[in-house]
Structures are given as C-alpha cells and as structure tokens.
BAFI-3210 file (N, C-alpha, C; in Angstrom, 3 decimals, decimal comma, padded with zeros to 6 digits):
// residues 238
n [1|2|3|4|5|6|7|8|9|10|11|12|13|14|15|16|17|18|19|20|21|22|23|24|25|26|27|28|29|30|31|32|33|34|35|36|37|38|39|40|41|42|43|44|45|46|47|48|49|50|51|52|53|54|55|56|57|58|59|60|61|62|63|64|65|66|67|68|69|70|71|72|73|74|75|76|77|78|79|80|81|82|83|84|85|86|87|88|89|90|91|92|93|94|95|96|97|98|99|100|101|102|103|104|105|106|107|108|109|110|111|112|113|114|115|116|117|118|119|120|121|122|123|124|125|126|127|128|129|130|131|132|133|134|135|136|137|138|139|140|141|142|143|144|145|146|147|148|149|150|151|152|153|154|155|156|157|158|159|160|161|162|163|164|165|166|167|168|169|170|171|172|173|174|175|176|177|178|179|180|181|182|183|184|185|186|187|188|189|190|191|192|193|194|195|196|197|198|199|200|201|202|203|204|205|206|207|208|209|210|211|212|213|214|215|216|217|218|219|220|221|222|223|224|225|226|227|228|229|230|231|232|233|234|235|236|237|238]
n.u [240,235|238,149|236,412|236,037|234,376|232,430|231,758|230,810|228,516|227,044|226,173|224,826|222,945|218,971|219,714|219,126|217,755|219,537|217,033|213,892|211,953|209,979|209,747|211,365|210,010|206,963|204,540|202,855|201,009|199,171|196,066|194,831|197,079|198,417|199,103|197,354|196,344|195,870|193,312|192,602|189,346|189,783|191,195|190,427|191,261|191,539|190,649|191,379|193,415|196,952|198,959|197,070|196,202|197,355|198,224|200,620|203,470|205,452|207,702|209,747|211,470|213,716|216,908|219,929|222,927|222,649|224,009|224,672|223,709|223,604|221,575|218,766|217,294|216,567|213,830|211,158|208,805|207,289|204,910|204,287|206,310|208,732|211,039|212,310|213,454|215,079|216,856|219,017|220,213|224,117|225,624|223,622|223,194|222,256|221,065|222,158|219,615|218,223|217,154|217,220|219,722|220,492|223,045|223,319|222,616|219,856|218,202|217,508|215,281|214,732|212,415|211,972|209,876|208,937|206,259|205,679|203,810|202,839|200,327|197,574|195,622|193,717|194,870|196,172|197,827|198,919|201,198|202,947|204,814|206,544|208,424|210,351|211,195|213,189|210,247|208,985|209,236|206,533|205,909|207,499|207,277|206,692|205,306|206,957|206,790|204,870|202,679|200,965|197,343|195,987|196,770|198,160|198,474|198,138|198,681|200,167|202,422|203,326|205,433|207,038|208,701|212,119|215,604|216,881|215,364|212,270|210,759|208,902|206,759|205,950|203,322|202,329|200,003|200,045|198,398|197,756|195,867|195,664|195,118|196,154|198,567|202,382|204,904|207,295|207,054|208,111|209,189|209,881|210,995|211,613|213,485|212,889|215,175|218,338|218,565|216,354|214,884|214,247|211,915|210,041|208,479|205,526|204,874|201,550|199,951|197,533|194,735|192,174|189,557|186,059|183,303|180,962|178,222|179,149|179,707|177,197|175,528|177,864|177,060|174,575|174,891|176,246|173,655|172,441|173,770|174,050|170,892|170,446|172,488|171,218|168,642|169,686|170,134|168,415|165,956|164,386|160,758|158,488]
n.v [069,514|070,219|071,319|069,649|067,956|069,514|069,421|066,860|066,931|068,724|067,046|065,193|066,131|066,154|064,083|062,437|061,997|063,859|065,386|067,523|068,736|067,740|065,361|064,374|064,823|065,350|065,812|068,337|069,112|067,647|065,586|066,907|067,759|071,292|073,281|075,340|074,726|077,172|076,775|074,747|073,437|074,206|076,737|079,248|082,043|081,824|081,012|080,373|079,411|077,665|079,398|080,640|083,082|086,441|085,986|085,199|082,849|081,471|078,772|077,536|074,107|072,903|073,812|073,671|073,664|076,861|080,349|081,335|084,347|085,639|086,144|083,225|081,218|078,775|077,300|075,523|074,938|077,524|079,897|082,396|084,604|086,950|087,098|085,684|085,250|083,670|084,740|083,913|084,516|084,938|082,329|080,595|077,657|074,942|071,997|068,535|067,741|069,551|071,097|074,307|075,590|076,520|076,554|078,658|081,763|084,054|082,755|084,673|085,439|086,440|086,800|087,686|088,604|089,168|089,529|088,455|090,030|093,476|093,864|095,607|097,773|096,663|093,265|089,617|088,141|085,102|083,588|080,469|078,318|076,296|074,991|072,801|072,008|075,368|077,398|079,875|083,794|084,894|087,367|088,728|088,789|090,255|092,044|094,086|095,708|095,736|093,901|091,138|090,735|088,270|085,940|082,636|079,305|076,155|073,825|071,399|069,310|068,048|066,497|065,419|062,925|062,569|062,466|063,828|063,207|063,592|066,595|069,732|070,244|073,012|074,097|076,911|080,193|083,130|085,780|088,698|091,315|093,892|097,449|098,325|097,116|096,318|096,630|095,305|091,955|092,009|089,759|089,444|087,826|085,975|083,358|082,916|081,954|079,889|076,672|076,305|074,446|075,016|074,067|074,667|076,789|079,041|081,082|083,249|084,671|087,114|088,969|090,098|087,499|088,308|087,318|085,187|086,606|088,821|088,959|088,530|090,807|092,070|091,276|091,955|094,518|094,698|094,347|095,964|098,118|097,340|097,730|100,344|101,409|100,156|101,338|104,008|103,410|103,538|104,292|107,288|107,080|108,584]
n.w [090,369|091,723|089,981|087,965|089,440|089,810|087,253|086,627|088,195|086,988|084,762|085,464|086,950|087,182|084,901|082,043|078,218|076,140|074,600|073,853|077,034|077,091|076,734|078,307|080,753|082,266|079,863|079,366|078,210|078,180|079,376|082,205|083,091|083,266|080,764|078,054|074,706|072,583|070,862|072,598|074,668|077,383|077,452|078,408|077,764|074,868|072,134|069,345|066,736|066,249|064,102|062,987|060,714|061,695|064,174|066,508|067,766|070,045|071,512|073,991|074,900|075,434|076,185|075,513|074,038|074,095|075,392|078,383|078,953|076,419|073,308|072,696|070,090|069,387|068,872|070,105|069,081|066,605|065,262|063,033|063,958|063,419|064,933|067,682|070,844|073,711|076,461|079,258|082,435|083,388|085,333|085,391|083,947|081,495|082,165|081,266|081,135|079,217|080,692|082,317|084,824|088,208|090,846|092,814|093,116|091,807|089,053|086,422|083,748|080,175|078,066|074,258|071,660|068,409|066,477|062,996|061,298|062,275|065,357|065,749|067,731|070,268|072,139|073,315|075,118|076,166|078,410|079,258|081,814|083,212|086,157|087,939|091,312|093,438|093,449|091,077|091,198|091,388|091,490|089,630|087,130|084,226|081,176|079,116|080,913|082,181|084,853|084,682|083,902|084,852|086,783|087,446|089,024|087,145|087,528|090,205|091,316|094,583|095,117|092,261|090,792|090,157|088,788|091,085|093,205|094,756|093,463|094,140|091,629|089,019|087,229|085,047|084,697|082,844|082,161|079,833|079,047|076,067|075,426|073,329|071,236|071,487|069,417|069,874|072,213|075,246|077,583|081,301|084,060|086,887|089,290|092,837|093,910|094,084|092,703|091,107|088,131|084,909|083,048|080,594|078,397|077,098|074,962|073,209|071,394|070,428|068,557|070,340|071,128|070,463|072,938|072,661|073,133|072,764|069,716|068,798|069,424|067,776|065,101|065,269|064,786|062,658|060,837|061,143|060,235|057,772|056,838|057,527|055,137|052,894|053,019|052,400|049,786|048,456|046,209|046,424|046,460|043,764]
ca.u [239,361|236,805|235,733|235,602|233,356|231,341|230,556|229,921|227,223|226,368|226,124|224,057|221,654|217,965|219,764|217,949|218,226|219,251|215,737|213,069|211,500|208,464|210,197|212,204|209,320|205,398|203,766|202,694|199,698|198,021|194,885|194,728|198,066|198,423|199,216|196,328|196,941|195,239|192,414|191,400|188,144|189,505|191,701|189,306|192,139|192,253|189,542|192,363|194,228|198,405|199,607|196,241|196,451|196,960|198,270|201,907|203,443|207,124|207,970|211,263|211,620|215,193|217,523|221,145|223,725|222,573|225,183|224,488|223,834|222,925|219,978|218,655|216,743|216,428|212,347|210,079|207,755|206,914|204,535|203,853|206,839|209,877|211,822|212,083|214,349|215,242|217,579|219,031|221,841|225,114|225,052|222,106|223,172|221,489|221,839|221,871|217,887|218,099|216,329|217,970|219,500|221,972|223,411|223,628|221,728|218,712|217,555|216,866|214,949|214,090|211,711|211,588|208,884|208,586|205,695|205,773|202,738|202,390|199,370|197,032|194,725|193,604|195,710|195,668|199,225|199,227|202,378|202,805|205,555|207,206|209,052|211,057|212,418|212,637|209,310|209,482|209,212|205,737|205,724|208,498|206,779|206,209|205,357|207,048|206,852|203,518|202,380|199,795|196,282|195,557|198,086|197,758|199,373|197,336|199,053|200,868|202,846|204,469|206,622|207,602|209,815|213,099|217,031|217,176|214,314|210,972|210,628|207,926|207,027|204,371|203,088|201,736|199,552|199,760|197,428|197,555|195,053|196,095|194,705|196,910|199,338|203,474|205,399|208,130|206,820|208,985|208,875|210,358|210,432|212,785|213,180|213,009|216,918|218,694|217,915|215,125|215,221|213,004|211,629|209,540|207,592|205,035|203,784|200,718|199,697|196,211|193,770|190,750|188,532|184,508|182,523|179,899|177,391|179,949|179,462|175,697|175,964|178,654|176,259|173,347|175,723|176,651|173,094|171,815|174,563|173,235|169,659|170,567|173,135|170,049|167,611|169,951|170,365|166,834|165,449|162,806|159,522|158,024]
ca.v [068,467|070,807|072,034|068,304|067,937|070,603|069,367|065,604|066,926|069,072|066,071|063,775|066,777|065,881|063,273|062,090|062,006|065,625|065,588|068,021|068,619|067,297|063,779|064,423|065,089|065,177|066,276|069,691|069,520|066,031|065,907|066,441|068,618|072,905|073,995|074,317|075,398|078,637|076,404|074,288|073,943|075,102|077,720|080,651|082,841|081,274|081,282|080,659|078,506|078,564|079,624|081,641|084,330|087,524|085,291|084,490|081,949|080,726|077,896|076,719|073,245|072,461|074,820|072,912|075,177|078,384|080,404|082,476|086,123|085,175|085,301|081,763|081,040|077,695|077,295|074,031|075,417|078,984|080,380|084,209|085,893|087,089|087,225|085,158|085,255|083,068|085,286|083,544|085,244|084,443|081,498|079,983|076,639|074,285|070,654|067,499|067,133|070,649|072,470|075,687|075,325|077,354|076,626|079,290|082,919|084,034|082,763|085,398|085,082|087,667|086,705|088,895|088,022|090,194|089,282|088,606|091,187|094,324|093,860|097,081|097,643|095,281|092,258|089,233|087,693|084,095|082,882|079,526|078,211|074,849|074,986|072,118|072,648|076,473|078,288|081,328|085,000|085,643|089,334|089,293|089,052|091,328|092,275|095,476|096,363|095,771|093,054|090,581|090,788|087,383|084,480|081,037|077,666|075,678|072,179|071,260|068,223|068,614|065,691|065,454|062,406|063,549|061,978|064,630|062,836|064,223|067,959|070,492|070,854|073,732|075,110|078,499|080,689|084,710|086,362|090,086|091,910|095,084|098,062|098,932|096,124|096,538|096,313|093,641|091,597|091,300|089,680|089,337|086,415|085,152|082,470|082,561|081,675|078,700|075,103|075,966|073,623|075,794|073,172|074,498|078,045|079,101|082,138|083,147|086,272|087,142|089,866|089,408|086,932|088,246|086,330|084,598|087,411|090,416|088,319|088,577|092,053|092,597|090,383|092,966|095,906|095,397|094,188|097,394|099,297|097,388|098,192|101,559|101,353|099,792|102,437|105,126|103,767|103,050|105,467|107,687|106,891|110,297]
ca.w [090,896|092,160|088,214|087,849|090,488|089,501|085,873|087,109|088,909|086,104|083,948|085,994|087,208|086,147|084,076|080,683|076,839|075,370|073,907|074,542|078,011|076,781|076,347|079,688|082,085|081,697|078,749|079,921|077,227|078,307|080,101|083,886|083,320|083,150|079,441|076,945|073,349|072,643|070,779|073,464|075,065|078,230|077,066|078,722|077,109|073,910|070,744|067,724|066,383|066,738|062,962|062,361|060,434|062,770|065,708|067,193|069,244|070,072|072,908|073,841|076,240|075,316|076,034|074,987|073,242|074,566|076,112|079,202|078,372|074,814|073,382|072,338|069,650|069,260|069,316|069,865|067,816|066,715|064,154|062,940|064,413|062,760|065,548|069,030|071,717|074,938|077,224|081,040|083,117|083,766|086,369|084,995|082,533|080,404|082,061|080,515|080,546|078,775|081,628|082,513|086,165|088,759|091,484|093,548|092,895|091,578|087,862|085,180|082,451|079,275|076,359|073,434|070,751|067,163|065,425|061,601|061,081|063,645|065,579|066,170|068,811|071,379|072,170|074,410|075,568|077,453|079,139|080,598|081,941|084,220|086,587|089,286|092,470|093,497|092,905|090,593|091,567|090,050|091,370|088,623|085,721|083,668|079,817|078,607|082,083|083,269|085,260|084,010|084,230|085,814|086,772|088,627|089,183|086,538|087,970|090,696|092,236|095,637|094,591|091,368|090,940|089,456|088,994|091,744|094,080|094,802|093,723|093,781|090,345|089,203|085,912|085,665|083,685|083,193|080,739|079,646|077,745|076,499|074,352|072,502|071,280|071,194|068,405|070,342|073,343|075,808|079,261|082,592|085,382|087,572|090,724|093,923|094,133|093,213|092,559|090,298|087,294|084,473|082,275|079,328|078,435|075,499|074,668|072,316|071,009|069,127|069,132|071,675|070,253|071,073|073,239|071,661|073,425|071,496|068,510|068,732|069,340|066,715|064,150|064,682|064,601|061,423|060,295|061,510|059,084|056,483|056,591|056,741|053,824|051,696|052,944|051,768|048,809|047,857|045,380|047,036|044,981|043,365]
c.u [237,973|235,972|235,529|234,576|232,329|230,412|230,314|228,418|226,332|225,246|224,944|222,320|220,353|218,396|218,742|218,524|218,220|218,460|215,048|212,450|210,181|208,393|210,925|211,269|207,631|205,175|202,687|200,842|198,868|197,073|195,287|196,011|197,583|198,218|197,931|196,979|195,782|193,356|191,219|190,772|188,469|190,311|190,892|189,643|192,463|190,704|190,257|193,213|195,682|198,608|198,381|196,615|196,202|197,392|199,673|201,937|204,970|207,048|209,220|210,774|212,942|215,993|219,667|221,763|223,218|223,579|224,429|224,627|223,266|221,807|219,414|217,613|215,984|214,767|211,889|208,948|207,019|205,692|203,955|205,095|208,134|211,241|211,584|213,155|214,149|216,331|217,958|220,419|222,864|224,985|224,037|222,796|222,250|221,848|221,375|220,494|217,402|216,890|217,192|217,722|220,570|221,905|223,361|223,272|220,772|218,654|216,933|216,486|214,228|213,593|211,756|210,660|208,100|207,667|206,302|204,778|202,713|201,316|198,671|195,924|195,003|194,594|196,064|197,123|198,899|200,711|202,204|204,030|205,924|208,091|209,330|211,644|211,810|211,624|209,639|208,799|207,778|205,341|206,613|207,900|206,189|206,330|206,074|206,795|205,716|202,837|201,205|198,200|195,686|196,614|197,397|198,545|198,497|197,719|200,306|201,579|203,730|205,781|206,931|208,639|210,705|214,657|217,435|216,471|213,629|211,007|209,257|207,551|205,295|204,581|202,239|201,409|199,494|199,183|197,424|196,818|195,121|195,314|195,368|198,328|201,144|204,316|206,465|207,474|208,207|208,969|210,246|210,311|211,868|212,725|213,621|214,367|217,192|218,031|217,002|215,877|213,818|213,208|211,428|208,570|207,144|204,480|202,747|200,188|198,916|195,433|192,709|189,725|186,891|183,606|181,343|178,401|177,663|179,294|177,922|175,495|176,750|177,839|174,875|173,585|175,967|175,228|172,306|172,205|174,317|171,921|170,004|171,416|171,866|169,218|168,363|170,151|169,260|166,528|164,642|162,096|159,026|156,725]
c.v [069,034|070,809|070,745|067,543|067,878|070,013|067,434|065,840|067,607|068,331|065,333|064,525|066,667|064,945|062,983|062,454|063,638|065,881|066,842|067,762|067,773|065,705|063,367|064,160|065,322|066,012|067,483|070,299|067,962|066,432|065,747|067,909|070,755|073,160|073,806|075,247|075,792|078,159|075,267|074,619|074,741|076,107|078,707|081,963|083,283|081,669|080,988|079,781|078,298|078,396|080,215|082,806|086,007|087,093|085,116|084,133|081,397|080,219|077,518|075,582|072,670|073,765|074,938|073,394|076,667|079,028|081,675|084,012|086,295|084,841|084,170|081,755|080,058|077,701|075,441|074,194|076,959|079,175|081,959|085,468|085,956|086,840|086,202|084,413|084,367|083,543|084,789|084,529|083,952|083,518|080,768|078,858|076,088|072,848|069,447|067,606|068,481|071,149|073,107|075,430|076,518|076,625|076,853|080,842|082,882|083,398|083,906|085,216|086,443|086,655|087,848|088,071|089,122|089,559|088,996|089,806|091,963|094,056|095,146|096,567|096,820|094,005|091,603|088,582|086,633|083,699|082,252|079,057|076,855|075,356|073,285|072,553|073,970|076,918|079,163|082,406|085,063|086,872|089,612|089,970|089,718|091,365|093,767|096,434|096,526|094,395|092,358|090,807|089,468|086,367|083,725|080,094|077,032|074,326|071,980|070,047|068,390|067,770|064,672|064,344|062,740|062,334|062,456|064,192|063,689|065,695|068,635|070,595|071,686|074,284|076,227|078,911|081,957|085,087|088,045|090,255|093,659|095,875|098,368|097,373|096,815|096,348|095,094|093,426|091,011|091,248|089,194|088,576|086,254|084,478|083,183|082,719|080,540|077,824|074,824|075,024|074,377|075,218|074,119|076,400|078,365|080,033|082,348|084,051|086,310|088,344|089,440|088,893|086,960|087,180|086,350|085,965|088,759|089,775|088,689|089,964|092,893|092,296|091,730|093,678|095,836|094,854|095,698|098,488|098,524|097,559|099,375|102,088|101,100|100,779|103,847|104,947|103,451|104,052|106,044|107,605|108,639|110,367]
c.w [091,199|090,834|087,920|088,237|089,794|088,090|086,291|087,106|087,775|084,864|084,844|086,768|086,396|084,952|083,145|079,571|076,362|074,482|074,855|075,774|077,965|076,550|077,755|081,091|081,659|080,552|079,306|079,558|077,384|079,462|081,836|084,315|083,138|082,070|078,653|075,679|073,162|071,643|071,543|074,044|076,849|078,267|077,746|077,842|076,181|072,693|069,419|067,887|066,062|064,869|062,297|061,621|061,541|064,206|065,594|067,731|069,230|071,685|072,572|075,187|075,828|075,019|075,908|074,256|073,236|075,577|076,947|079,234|077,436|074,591|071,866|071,524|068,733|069,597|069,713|069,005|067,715|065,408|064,462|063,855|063,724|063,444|067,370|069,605|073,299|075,649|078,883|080,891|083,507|085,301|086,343|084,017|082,190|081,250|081,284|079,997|079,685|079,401|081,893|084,791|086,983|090,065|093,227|092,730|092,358|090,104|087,298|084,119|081,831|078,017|075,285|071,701|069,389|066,643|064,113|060,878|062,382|064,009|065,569|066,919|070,074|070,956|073,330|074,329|076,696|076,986|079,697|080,724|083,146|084,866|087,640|090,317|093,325|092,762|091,830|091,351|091,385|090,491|090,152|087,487|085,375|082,108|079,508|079,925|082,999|083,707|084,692|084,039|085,090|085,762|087,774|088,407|088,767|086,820|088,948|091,455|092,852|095,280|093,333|091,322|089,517|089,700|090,359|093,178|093,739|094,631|093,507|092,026|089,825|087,284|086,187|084,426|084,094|081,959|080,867|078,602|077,420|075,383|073,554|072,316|070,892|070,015|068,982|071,762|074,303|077,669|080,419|083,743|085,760|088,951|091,531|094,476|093,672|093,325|091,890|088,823|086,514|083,025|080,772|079,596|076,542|075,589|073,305|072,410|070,096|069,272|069,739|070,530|071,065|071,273|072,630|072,019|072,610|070,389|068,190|068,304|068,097|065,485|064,221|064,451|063,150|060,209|060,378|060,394|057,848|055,785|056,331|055,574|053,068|051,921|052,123|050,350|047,524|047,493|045,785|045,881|045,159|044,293]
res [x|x|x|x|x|x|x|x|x|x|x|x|x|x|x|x|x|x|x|x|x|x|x|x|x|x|x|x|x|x|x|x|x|x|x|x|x|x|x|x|x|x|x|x|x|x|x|x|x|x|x|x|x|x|x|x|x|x|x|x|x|x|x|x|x|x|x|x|x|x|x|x|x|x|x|x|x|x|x|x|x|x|x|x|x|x|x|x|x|x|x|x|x|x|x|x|x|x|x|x|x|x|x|x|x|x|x|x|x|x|x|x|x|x|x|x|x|x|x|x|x|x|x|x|x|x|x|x|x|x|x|x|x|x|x|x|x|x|x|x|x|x|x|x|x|x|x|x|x|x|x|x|x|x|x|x|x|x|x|x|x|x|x|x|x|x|x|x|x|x|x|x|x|x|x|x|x|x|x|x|x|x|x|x|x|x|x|x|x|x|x|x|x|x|x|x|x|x|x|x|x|x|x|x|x|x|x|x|x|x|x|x|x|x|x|x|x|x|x|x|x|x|x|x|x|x|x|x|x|x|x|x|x|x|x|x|x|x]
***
C-alpha cells in the first residue's frame, strides 16, 4: 500500500503531458524570461550561432526513460558534439512532467559533453539551467573541476504556480572562459536537498568571439602584416 502510495504521488507530481519542459512550464527562451541562445542580442556571452562551425551545444528538458545512475542521452536539441550525457543519482526520478525530482536527499547532477571537433586554445562555456522548488547548490558547480567565472539568477518567480501550488522557481546562468579548452566537458551541480523539481539545462561551447574593439585591433594587425609582406616582396629598384 505504501509503494502504492508512493507512485500515486509520483504520478500526479508537477502533473502534465509527458512532453518537453518547455511545453510543461514557461518557455525559458521568451522575452522577459532567463535563457538566451548564444546569438542573441543579450547574450553578453554569446557572438555565434548554435550549429556554427567550431561551436557545441546539447540541452535536455525532458528527462522520461532515464534510469538513475545512467547516463541519459536523450537531447532537446544538440549540435557539434559527438557525445552528450545527462547523469542524476540514485533517488532522484523523472516525474510525469519529465522534471527530475526526489524526495528526500540531496539531487546530483553530472553533464558530460564531447565535442564533434577538439577545440584548441581559448574557450567560452555557458550553462543555464531551471530549477522549481529547492534552490540549487551553486557553490557546486563546477566544469572539470573549476568553478565558473561568473554566475547569476537571470529570472526569478517567488511563486511559480505549479500542480504542486506556488513554488520558487529560478533560472540561472554560469559562464567559464578558459585558456586552454578540454577535450570532454564535464560539469557538476547539485540541490540544496530535496523537493527540487530540475526542469530544463543547455549548454554552449565556442571559442571567444573578439569584441568589436579586438576586431579593430585584430583588422589592423593583420593589415600591418600585409604591408610588410608587400614591402618585402617589392623588388628593390637599382
């Protein structure tokens, strides 16, 4: 009776159509909201376009036949990586509205994200991510083991209406810029403790795109190496 209980509630938690989060609960990418895609204007982060050449990106917001431990690879939309992973812990399910929920302990979550091309050099990494309910950790997070370079709560509503009533609900942005880029990205987050309900997450991976002032800069730099290319190769007169 209890295990009976248990998946009732499972069932009716965040109720809604086993569609994407993005059909379940706000549109994450509409105006007024958190998410931007790595070519919008307020992207600060961003400069490129998602399936550029030289760029990756994998999001999951439905997370429905994934099995705890396992890593999930069901995408919402990816381009440029060979490989991409959605990892929760044991105690963590999938409910109906395919948000990822528990109970009772903390929420773990692992990304892992292979390119299709290695990057080299420089390289800029945004993560955004939804959450309901419990907060997340964000001392957690981490890339490959190093904390972000800047994060924030890019949208927030204290009450969120939900099957569940009114919940907190927050999106969040962490950006790393690194010198040297990894061959697999892989990150680290986890809540608060239970009750979180962890909607939707997108990452996007490009090399640093120069501000329009580099650009300037870069534009005389290499007009500079072509004057002197043509001077050297100008015939001295007798």
């Amino acid at each position: 009776m209890k295990l009976k209980t248990i998946s009732l509630i499972a069932g009716l938690l965040l109720a809604g159509p086993a569609l994407a989060d993005i059909a379940n609960g706000p549109d994450p990418y509409a105006a007024g909201f958190g998410f931007d895609k790595p070519d919008d204007a307020t992207a600060a982060w961003g400069g490129w376009t998602r399936g550029d050449t030289g760029t990756a990106y994998a999001e999951w917001d439905n997370f429905l036949g994934g099995t705890p431990g396992t890593p999930y690879s069901t995408v919402y939309g990816s381009s440029g990586v060979s490989s991409s992973t959605f990892t929760w812990n044991v105690g963590t399910f999938a409910a109906s509205s395919g948000n990822l929920y528990s109970f009772s302990g903390t929420e773990i979550f692992d990304l892992d994200i292979t390119p299709s091309v290695a990057f080299s050099g420089p390289v800029t990494v945004a993560l955004q991510f939804e959450t309901w309910g419990t907060a997340m950790d964000y001392s957690t997070i981490q890339l490959n083991g190093v904390a972000p370079t800047s994060g924030a709560i890019t949208y927030t509503d204290p009450a969120f209406s939900s099957s569940m009533g009114p919940v907190e609900l927050n999106q969040y942005l962490a950006v790393w810029t690194l010198d040297t880029a990894p061959t697999n990205f892989h990150i680290d987050l986890q809540s608060t403790g239970p009750h979180q309900s962890f909607a939707q997450v997108a990452v996007d991976i490009a090399a640093p795109i120069p501000e329009p002032g580099e650009w300037a800069m870069l534009l005389a730099g290499l007009g500079l190496m072509g004057t002197i290319v043509r001077r050297r190769n100008t015939p001295k007169s007798a």
